[in-house]
C-alpha positions in Angstrom: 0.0 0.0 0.0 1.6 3.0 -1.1 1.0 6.2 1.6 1.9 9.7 0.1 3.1 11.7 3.7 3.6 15.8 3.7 5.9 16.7 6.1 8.2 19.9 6.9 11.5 20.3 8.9 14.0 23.4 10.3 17.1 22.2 8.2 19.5 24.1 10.1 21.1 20.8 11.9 21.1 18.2 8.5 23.4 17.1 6.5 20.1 17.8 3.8 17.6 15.0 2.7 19.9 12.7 1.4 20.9 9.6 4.2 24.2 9.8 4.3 26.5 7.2 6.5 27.5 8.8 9.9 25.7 12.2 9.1 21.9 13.2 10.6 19.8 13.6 7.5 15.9 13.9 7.3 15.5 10.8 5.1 17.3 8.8 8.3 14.9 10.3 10.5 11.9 10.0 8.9 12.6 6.1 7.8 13.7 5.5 11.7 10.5 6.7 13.1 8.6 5.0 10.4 10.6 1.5 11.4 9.4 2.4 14.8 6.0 2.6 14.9 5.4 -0.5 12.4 7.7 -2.1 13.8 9.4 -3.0 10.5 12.8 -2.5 8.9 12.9 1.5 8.0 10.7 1.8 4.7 12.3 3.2 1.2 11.2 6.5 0.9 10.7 9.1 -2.0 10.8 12.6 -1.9 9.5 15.4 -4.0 12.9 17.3 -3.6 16.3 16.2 -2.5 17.1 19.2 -0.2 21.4 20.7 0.1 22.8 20.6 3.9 21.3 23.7 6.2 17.8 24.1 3.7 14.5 23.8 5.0 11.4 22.8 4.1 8.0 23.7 4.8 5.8 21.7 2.0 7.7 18.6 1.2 6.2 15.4 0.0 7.1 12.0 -0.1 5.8 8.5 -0.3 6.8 4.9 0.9 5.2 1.6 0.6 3.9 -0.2 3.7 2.3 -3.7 4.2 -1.1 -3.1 4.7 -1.5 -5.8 7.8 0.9 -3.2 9.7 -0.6 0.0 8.7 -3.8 -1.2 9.9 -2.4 -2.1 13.6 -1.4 1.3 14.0 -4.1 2.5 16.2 -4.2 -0.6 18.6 -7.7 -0.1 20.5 -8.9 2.9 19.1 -11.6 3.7 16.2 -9.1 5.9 14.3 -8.1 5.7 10.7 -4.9 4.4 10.6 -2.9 7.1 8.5 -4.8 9.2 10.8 -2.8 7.2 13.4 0.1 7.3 11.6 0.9 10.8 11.9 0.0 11.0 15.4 2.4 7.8 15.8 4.9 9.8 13.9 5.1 12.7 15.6 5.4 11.4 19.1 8.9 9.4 18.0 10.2 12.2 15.6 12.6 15.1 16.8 11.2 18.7 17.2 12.7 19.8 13.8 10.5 17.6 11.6 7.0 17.7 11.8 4.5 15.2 9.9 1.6 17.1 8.3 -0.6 14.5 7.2 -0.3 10.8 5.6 -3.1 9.9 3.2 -3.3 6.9 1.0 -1.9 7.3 -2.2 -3.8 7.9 -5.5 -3.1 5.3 -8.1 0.2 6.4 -10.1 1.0 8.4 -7.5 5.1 9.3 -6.9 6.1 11.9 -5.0 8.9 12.7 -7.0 8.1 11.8 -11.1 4.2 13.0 -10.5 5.0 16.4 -9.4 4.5 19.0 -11.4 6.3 22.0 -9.8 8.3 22.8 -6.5 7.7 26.2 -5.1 11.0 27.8 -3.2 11.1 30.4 -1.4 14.6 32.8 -0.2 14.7 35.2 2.4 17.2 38.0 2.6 17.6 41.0 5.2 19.1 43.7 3.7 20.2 47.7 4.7 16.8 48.3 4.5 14.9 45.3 6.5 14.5 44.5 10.1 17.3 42.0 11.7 15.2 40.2 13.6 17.6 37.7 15.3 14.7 35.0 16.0 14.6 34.4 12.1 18.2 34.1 11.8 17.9 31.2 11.1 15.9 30.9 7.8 17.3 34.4 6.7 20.6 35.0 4.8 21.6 39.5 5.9 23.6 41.4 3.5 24.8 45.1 4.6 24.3 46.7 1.8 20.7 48.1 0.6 19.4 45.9 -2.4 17.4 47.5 -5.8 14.4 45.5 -5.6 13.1 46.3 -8.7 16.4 45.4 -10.7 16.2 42.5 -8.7 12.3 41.6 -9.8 13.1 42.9 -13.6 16.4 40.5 -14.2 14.5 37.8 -12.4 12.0 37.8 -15.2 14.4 37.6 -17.7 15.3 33.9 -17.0 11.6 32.7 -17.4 11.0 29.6 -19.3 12.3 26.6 -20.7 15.9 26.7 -21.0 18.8 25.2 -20.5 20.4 26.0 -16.8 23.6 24.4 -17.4 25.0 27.6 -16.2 23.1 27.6 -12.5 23.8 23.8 -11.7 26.1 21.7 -10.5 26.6 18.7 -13.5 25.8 15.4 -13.3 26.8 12.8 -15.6 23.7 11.5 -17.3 21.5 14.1 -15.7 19.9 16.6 -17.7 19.7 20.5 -17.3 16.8 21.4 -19.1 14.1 22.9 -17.0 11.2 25.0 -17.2 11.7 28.3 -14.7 7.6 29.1 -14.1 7.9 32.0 -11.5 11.0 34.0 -10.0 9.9 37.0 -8.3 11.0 39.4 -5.8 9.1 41.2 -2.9 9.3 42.6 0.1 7.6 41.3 3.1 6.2 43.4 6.2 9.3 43.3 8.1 11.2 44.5 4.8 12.8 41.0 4.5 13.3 40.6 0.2 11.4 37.3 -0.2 12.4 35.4 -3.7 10.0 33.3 -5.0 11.6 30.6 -7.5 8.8 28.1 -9.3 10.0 25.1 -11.8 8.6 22.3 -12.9 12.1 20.7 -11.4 15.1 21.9 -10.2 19.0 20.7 -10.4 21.3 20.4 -7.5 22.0 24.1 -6.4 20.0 25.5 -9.1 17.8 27.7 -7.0 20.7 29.1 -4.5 22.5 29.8 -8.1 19.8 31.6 -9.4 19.5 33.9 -6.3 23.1 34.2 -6.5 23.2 35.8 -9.5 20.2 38.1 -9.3 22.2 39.5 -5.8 25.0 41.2 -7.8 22.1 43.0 -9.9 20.3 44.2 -6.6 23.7 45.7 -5.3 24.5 47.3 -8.6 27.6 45.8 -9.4 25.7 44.1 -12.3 23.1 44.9 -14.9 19.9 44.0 -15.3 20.3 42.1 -18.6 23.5 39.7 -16.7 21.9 36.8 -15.7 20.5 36.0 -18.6 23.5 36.1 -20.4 25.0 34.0 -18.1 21.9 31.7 -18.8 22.5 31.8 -22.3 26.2 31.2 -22.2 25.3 27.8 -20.6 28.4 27.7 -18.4 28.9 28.1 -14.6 30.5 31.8 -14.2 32.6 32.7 -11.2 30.4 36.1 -10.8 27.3 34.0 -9.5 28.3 32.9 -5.7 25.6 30.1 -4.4 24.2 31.5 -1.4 24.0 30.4 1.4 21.6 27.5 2.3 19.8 28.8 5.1 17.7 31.3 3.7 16.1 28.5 1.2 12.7 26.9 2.2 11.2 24.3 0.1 7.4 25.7 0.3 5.3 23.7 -1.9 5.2 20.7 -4.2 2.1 21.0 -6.6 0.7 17.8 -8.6 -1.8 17.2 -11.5 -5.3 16.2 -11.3 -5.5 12.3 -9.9 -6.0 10.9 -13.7 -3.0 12.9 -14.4 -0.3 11.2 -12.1 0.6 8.2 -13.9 1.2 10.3 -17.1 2.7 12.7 -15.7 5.3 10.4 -13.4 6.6 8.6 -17.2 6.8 12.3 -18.7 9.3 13.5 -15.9 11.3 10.1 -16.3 12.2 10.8 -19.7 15.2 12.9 -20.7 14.6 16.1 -21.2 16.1 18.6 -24.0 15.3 21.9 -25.8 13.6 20.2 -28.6 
């Protein structure tokens, strides 16, 4: 029985998603406390988006497959549904920095990394201009100097669409950088605090922290507004863009199709993508 879960967690003290040997990750976490309350070996999970060391997340998905003899002990003498159960279950084993939203049986063709059909991000700087407000420290990168947000917002736009964003990710060998940038905006919140919101139908390892790192430069007017897209177009990582740091990235929000949709859309995303 496969069980789709939505959970969020502070990232500040993982070594990211990713189990990694002799390193606290989410994944290790979230597989332990599973193990736990079945009663089971810890369950291969699946996971919307694989998130760096120090990044947080506040909408992630992901899904496992359970026997369905041990799913149904889960609430021992009570009336309750079981996934209800299950996240009850869950939260009373799991540390305070992850936090189980909800577990629901999954729709047929459901996977909660190939059926997606965006991830919403969302980065969070303090600049001149904003209030420091050490309690968010946190999940909020601070840069002295005052930042132009509407250079910021305009050169954002620029890198809308599909394209190829070679140039913002680390490579992998066999992995495709094609992707389809749906939103990147920039605002300010109440407290001043310049929020970048980053949409794609995917994203590649470090893509998102690149992109923020090279629409900085053009807030602080040490670049133009036209620059990152002509680092986009040249298709190559340029020293000018600096990653930023991890800690001001929040995975938000993972978005699927309609139900009838999933299966479709789960063989779509498996397929190599290129411009054509």
């Amino acid at each position: 029985m496969r069980l789709r879960v939505d959970f969020g967690y502070d990232g500040t003290d993982f070594s990211g998603w990713a189990a990694q040997p002799g390193r606290r990750t989410v994944e290790d976490e979230l597989a332990k406390a599973w193990a736990t309350i079945l009663r089971a070996d810890a369950p291969k999970l699946t996971v919307a988006g694989r998130t760096d060391a120090g990044v947080h997340a506040r909408g992630s998905v992901c899904h496992l497959d359970v026997d369905e003899e041990l799913l149904a002990k889960l609430p021992g003498r009570s009336d309750r549904d079981p996934v209800d159960a299950a996240v009850t279950r869950l939260n009373g084993v799991l540390p305070d920095d992850v936090v189980v939203h909800s577990v629901s049986l999954a729709r047929p063709g459901f996977d909660a990394r190939f059926s997606a059909s965006s991830r919403r991000y969302l980065y969070r700087i303090a600049d001149a201009d904003a209030f420091r407000d050490p309690l968010r420290r946190r999940d909020t990168v601070w840069i002295k100097s005052p930042l132009d947000l509407d250079a910021m917002d305009e050169a954002a736009a620029k890198l809308l669409g599909l394209n190829d964003f070679a140039a913002f990710c680390k490579k992998r060998e066999g992995a495709t950088t094609v992707r389809t940038l749906l939103r990147h905006d920039w605002a300010r919140a109440a407290d001043g605090v310049l929020e970048g919101t980053v949409v794609a139908d995917a994203f590649c390892h470090s893509m998102v922290r690149a992109l923020v790192g090279a629409i900085v430069p053009v807030g602080e007017g040490r670049r133009p507004v036209d620059w990152p897209a002509q680092v986009l177009t040249a298709a190559v990582r340029d020293p000018g863009v600096a990653v930023m740091p991890a800690h001001g990235l929040s995975l938000e929000e993972v978005a699927y199709p309609p139900d009838a949709e999933l299966a479709d859309r789960a063989q779509q995303a498996r397929s190599v993508r290129t411009l054509d």
